[in-house]
C-alpha positions as CSV (number, residue, x, y, z in Angstrom):
1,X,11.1,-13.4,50.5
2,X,8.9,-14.1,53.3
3,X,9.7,-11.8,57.2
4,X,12.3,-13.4,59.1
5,X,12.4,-10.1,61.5
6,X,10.9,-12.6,64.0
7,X,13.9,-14.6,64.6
8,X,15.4,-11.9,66.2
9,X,13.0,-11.6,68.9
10,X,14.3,-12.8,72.8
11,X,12.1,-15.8,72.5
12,X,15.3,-17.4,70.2
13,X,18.4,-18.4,70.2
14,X,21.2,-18.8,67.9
15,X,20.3,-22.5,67.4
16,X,16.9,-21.9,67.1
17,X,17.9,-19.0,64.3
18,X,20.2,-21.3,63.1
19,X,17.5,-23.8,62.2
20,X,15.4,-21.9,60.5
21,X,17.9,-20.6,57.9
22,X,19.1,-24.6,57.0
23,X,15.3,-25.4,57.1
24,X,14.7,-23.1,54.7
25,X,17.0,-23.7,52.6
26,X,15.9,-27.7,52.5
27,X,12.4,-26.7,52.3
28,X,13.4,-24.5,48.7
29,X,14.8,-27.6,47.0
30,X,13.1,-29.8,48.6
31,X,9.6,-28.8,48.6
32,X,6.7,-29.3,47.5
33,X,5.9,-33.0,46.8
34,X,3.2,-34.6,44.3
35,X,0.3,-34.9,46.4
36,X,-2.3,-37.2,43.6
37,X,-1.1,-40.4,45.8
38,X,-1.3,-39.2,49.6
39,X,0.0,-41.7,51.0
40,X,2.9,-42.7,48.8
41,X,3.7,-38.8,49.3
42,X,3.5,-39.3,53.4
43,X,5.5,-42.0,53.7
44,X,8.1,-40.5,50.9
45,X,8.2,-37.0,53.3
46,X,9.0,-38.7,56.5
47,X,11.2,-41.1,55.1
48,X,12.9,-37.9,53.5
49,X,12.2,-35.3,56.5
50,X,14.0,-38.4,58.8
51,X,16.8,-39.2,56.8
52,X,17.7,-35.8,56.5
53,X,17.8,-35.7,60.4
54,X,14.9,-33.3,60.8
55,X,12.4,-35.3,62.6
56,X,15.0,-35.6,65.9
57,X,12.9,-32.4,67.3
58,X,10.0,-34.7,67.1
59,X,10.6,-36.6,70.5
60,X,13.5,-37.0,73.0
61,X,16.5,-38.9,72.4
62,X,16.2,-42.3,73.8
63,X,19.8,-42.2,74.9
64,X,19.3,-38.4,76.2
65,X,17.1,-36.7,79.2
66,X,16.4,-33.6,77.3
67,X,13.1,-32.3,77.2
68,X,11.1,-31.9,74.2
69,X,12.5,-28.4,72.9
70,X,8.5,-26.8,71.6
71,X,10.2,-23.5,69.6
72,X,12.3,-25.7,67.7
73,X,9.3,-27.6,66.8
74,X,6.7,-24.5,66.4
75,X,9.8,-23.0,64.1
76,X,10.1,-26.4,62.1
77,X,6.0,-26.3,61.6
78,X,5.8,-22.6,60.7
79,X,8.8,-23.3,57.8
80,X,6.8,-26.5,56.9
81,X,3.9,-25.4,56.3
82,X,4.6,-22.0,54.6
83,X,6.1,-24.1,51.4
84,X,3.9,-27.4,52.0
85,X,0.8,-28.2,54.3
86,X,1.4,-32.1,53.8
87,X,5.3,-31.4,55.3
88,X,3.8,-29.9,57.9
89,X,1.6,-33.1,58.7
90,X,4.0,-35.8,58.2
91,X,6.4,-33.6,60.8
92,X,3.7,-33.3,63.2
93,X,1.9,-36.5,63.5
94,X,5.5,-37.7,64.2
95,X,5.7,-36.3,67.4
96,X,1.8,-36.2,67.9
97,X,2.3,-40.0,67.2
98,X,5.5,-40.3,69.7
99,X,4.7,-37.3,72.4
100,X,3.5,-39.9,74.8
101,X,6.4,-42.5,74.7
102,X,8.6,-39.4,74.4
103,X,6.9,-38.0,78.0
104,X,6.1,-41.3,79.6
105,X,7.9,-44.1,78.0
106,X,9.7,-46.9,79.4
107,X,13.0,-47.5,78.0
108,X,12.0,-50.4,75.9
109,X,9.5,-48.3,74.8
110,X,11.4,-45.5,73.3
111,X,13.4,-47.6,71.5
112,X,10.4,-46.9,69.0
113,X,11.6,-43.2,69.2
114,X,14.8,-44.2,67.2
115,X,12.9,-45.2,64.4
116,X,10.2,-42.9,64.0
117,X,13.0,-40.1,64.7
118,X,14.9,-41.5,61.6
119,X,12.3,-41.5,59.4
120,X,12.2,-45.0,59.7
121,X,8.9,-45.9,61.0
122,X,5.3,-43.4,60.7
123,X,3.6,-42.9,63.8
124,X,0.2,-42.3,65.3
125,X,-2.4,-40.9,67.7
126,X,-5.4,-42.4,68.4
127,X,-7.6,-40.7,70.8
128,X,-11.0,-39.3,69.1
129,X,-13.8,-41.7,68.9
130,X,-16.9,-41.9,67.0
131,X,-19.0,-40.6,70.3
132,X,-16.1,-39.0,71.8
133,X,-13.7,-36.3,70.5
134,X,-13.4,-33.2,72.4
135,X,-14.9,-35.0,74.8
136,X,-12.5,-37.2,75.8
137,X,-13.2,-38.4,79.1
138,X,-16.7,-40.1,77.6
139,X,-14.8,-42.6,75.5
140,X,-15.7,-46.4,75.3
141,X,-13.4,-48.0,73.9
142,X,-12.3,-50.9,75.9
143,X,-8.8,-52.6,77.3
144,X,-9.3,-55.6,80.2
145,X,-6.4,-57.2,81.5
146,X,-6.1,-60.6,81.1
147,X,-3.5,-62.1,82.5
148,X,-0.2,-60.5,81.7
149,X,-1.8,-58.8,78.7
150,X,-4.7,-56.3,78.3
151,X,-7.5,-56.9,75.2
152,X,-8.6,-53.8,73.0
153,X,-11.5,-53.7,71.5
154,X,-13.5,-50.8,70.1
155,X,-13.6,-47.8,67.3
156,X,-11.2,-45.2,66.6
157,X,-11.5,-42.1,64.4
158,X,-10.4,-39.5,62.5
159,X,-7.1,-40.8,63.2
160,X,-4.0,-39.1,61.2
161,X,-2.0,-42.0,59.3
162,X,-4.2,-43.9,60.1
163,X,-3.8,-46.9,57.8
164,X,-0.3,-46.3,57.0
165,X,1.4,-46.1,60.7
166,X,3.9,-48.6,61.6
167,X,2.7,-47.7,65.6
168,X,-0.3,-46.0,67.2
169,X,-0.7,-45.0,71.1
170,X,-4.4,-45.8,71.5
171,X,-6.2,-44.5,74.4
172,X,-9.1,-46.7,75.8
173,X,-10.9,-47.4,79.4
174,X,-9.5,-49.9,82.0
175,X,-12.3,-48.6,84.4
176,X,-10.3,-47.7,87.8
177,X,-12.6,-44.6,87.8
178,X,-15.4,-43.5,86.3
179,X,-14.4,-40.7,83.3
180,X,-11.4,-39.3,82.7
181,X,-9.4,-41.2,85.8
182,X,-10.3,-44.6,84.5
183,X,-8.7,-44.5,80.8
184,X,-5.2,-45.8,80.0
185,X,-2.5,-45.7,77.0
186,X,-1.6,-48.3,75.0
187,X,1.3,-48.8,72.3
188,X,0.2,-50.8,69.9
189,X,1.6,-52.0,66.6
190,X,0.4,-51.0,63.3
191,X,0.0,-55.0,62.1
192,X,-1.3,-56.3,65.5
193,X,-4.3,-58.7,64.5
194,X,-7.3,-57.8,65.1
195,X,-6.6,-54.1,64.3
196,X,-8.4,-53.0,60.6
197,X,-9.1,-50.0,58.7
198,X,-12.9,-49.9,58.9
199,X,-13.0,-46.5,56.3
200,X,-10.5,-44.4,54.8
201,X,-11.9,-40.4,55.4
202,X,-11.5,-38.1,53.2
203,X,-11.3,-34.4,54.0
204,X,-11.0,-31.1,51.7
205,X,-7.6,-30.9,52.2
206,X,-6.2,-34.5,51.5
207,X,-4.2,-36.2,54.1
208,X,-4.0,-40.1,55.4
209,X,-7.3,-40.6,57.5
210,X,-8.9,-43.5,58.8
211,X,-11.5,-44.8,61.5
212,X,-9.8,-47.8,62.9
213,X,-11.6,-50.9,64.2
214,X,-10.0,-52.7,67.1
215,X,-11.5,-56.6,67.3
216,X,-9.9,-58.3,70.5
217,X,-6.8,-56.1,69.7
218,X,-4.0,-58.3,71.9
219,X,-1.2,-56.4,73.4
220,X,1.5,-57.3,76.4
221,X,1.0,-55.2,79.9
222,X,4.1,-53.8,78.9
223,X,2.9,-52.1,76.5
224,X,0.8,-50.0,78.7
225,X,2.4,-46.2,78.5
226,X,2.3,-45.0,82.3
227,X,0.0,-46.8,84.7
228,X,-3.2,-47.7,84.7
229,X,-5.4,-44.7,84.6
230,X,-3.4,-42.1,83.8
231,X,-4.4,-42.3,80.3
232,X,-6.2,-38.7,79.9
233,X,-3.4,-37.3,82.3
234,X,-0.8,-38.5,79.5
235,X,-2.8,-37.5,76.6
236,X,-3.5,-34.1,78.1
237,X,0.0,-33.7,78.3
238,X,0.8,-34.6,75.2
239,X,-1.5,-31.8,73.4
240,X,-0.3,-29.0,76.1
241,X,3.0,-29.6,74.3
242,X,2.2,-30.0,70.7
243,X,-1.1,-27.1,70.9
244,X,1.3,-24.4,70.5
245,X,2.6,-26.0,67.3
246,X,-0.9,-26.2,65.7
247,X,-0.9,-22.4,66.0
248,X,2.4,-22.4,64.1
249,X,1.5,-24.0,61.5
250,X,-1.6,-21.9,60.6
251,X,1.3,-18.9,61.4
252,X,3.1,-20.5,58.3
253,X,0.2,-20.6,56.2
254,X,-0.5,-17.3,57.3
255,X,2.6,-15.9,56.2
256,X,2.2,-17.7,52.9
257,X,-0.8,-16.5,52.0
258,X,0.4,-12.6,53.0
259,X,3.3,-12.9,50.6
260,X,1.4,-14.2,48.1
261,X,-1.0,-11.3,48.2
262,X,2.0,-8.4,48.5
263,X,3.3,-9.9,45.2
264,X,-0.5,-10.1,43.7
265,X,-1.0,-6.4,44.4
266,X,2.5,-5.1,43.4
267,X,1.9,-7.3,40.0
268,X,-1.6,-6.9,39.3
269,X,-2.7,-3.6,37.9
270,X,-6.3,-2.0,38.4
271,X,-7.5,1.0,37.4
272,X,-4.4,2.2,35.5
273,X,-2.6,2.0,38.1
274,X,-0.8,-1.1,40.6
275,X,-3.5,-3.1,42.8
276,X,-1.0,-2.0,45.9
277,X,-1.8,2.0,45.2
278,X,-5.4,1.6,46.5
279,X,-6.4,2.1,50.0
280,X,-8.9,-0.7,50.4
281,X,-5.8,-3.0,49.7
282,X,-3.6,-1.2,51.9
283,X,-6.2,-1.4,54.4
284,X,-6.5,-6.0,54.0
285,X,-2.6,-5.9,53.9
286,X,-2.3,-4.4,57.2
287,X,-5.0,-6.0,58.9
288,X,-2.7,-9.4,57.8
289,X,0.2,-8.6,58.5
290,X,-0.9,-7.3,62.2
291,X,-2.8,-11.0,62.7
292,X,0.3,-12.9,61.4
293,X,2.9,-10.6,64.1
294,X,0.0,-11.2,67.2
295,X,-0.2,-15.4,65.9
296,X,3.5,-15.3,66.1
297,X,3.8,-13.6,69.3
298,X,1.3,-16.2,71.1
299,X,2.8,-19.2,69.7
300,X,6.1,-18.1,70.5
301,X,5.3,-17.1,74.0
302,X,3.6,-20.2,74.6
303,X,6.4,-22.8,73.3
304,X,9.3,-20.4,75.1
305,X,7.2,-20.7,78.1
306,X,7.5,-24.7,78.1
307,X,10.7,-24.5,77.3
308,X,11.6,-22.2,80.5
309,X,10.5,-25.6,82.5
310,X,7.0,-24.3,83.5
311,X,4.9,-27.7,84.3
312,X,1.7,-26.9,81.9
313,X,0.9,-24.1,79.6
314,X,-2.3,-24.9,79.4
315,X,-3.8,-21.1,79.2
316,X,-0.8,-20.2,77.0
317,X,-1.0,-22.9,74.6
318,X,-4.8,-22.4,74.4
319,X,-4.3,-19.2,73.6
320,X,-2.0,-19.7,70.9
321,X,-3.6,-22.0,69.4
322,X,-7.4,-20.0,69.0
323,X,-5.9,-17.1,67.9
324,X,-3.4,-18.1,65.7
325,X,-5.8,-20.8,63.8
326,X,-8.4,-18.4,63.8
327,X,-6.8,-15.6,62.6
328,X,-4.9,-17.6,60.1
329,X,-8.8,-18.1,58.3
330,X,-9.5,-14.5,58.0
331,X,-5.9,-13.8,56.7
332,X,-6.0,-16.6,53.8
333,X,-9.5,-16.1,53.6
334,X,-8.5,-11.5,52.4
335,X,-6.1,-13.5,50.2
336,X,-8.6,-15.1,48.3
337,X,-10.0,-12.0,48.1
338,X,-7.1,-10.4,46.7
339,X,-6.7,-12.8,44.5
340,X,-9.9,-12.7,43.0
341,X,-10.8,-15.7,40.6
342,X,-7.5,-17.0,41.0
343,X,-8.2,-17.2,44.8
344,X,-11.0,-20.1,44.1
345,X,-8.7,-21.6,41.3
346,X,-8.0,-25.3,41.9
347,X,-4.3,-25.8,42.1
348,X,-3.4,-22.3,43.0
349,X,-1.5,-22.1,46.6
350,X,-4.0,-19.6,47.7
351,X,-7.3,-22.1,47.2
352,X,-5.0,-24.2,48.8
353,X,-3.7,-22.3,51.9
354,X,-7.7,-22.3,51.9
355,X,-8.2,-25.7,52.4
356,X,-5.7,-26.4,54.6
357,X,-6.2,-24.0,57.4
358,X,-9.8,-25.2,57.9
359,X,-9.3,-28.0,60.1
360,X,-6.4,-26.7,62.3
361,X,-9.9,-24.9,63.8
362,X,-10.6,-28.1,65.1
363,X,-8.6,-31.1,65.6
364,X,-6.2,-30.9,69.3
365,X,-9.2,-29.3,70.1
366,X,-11.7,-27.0,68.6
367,X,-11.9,-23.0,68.9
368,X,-14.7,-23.5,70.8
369,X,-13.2,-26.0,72.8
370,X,-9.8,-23.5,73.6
371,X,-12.1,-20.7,75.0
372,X,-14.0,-23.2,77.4
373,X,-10.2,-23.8,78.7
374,X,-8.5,-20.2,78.8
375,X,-12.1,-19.1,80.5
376,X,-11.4,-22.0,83.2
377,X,-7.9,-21.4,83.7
378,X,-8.5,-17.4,83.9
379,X,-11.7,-17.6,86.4
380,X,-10.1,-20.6,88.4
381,X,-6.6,-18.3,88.8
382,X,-4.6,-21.2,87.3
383,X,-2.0,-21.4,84.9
């Protein structure tokens, strides 16, 4: 039974508590799915995840001014991923997909939200670029206005659901400014012609990936999120909310792979004697089970911080997000250790846990990337 002692920490309250015990329970019967067809399975978890109303935490109600609520969401992730890493992903790119209509969205625009909160239609983000990915503010990908409508044309990648999303918010530059000041967001349909799937990418731990060609992509001015150059203000936004939840979700494979390996080493015997009696063991468990409570104190300070209505938690979020990812490597990575050969067996959860935690290290920006930004924020005094 995995730790639940950190529900009763301050960060929470009842409903938060509350949400975790009925996601659990879902999770148990529910989870996990086949994965051999990934995108058959996608569309099968968010059409399930929806219908059972737990994508609403994924963006604002269209009909309601509540603010995103991040420990709901870092809770929901965390659960996710602890029982399936390709839950976790159908969840997140949900509200990944929808964070910038949820934050800047016109009314006509969020009536996207009702769908893609029901499960109803799969959502995207499409902001990396062949030449561009942490980097954002060097993209070249193009939208001119023409008359009442703006063209797109460039290359995407590396862009979750990409090639099975029913809606993407594409980033590209209008040119009021140079860099960062002169891109703008765009909502733009999944079947908008002119928009093709120039390769399907496929990565060590199997989820829908694709680098997306836009040819003269057509779209109304209305369908410009925000206004014109505010494009890497909105996407920057967008990740200060949803950072934190990265960090959650290599929490819940964390934990995973730490339960595994206290029932490995009370099972496996060695020497005559339980796996658990020697010291060296002792010694891995601890150092795990200290990283998981530090990952979970990070990630929880950061999304209660939002939550308390501070403007950006830029630092925070940061934070939360290099620790927790990193130190969710080492921890799976003394699990495969325990484990021994059954650590690098294909199919078992730990080889997976393996897999899956890799590139949490980099996408929303890379560990490298997070310590270029907490050093900023610390040395510039900001928050």
């Amino acid at each position: 039974m995995p730790d639940r002692s950190f529900l009763s920490w301050p960060f929470f309250e009842d409903r938060h508590r509350e949400h975790a015990e009925r996601l659990e329970a879902w999770c148990e019967k529910n989870l996990p799915v086949d994965h051999h067809d990934v995108d058959a399975a996608c569309r099968e978890l968010v059409a399930k995840l929806g219908a059972d109303g737990w994508l609403k935490p994924t963006a604002v109600d269209p009909a309601d001014s509540a603010p995103l609520d991040v420990r709901t969401l870092c809770i929901t992730r965390e659960t996710l991923a602890r029982h399936d890493g390709l839950a976790d992903f159908a969840f997140a790119m949900q509200g990944l997909g929808t964070g910038a209509i949820s934050l800047f969205g016109t009314p006509e625009q969020r009536a996207w939200l009702e769908k893609t909160r029901a499960g109803k239609a799969i959502s995207a983000f499409a902001l990396s670029e062949p030449r561009s990915g942490s980097d954002v503010a060097s993209m070249d990908m193009a939208a001119r206005r023409d008359g009442d409508s703006y063209v797109l044309s460039g290359e995407k990648t590396w862009i979750s659901n990409g090639g099975i999303a029913d809606i993407y918010v594409v980033f590209a530059r209008t040119g009021e400014a140079p860099g960062a000041r002169g891109i703008s967001a765009f909502l733009v349909p999944g079947d908008a012609a002119g928009l093709a799937i120039a390769e399907r990418l496929e990565v060590i731990a199997p989820h829908p990936l694709a680098r997306l060609r836009f040819d003269e992509v057509r779209v109304p001015a209305a369908a410009m999120i925000g206004k014109p150059g505010e494009g890497f203000k909105i996407a920057m936004s967008v990740l200060d909310v949803f950072r934190s939840t990265v960090g959650a979700a290599a929490l819940g494979f964390a934990r995973r792979a730490l339960d595994e390996s206290v029932k490995r080493a009370a099972a496996r015997q060695l020497f005559g004697a339980p796996m658990a009696e020697l010291q060296m063991v002792q010694g891995h468990i601890a150092d795990m089970a200290l990283d998981v409570d530090a990952a979970a104190l990070l990630v929880y300070r950061a999304a209660w911080t939002k939550d308390m209505g501070a403007a950006r938690v830029t630092r925070e979020a940061a934070m939360a997000k290099l620790f927790a990812t990193d130190k969710a490597q080492e921890v799976i990575d003394k699990a495969v250790q325990l484990h021994g050969g059954d650590g690098v067996r294909k199919g078992h959860i730990v080889e997976s846990l393996y897999r899956e935690i890799r590139a949490l290290r980099i996408y929303e920006g890379a560990s490298d990337v997070q310590k270029v930004v907490i050093a900023r924020q610390v040395m510039g005094g900001e928050r």
